[in-house]
Every structure is written in structure tokens, then in C-alpha cells.
C-alpha positions, 0 to 999 in steps of 0.5 A: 589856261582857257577854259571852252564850253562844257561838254557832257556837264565838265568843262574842257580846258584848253591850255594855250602855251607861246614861246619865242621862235628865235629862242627855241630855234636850235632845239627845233632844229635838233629835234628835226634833224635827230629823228631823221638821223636816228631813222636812218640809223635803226635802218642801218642797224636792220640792215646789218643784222636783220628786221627784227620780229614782230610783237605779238598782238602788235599790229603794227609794222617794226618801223610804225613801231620807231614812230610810236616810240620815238614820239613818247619820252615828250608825252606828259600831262600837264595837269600831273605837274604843279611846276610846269616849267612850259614858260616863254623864257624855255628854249624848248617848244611845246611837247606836242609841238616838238613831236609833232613838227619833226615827223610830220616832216619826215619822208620816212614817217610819210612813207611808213605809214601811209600818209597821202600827200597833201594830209595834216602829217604829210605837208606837200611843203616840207622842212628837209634837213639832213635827211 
């Protein structure tokens, strides 16, 4: 953990966290090619039923709604966990980076939500597998 400049009288720490590529290699291989799979799967499962309802107060669109929620089960604080297990032996990538890198090369994310091509979460260069 790094700590960075104070900001507003708290100091901001900044946890920096490596890992061995070749290692995690096969998780982020997994991670890139499950997210596409179960898009298309939900997709089929729309088709074949029909799109389902929007939820109140919600204002995003059923399938931004896939996103947010395919993006959820890595979110964690590591502050909240006395034996993060974030080593440089884990075959698991970063959380921020396993949700990040899938999506971020997805077509169908791009698509649903807008992103111009060229922008942070809708590289030019993408890593397509299976998709």
C-alpha cells in the first residue's frame, strides 16, 4: 500500500497490487470469454421468451442492467478484509482488473452503452475470443 498527498486533511492510499501474467493467464482467458458467452446466452434467453420489464425507477436499459450486474460478484473493499488473499503467487488478476478487461473488450458492452470508439472502455484494439 502506497500512501498519496493528503486530500481534504485525510491521507489517500492507493493499494498497488502485481501478479504474474503467465500465471493468471487462464483466469483471464476464462473471465474474457464467460462474459461474452453468458451475454449471448441471456440474449437467447430474451429471444426466446421475450425482453423482460424494465424496473421501476431504474433508468437503465435491461441489457446495461447485464453489465452492472455481471460486474458485481468481484467488488470488494479491501480495507473490509484483514487476510487479503491479493498475493503474487494467486492465479487470479486483480478484481478491478478482471471486470474491467473483459468488458472493456466486449463489442456488446460497447454497443449497449454507447461508448465511442477510441474511449477508455471501447479500445479500437480488442481482444476477441469467441465472441
Amino acid at each position: 500500500m502506497a500512501e498519496t498527498p493528503m486530500e481534504y486533511g485525510t491521507p489517500i492510499y492507493v493499494y498497488v497490487f502485481q501478479r504474474n501474467g503467465t500465471a493468471t493467464l487462464e483466469e483471464n482467458l476464462s473471465d474474457v470469454i464467460g462474459i461474452n458467452l453468458a451475454y449471448k446466452a441471456y440474449q437467447r434467453w430474451v429471444t426466446r421468451n421475450r425482453p423482460e420489464s424494465m424496473l421501476p425507477g431504474v433508468k437503465f436499459t435491461t441489457n446495461q442492467f447485464f453489465w452492472i450486474m455481471a460486474s458485481t460478484y468481484l467488488c470488494h473493499d479491501p480495507n473490509l478484509d484483514e487476510n487479503d488473499t491479493c498475493k503474487n503467487d494467486d492465479r487470479h488478476g486483480i478484481s478491478s482488473f478482471r471486470v474491467v478487461g473483459p468488458i472493456r473488450n466486449s463489442p456488446y458492452f460497447a454497443k449497449d452503452w454507447n461508448c465511442p470508439v477510441g474511449s477508455r472502455m471501447n479500445p479500437e484494439d480488442k481482444c476477441l475470443i469467441l465472441t
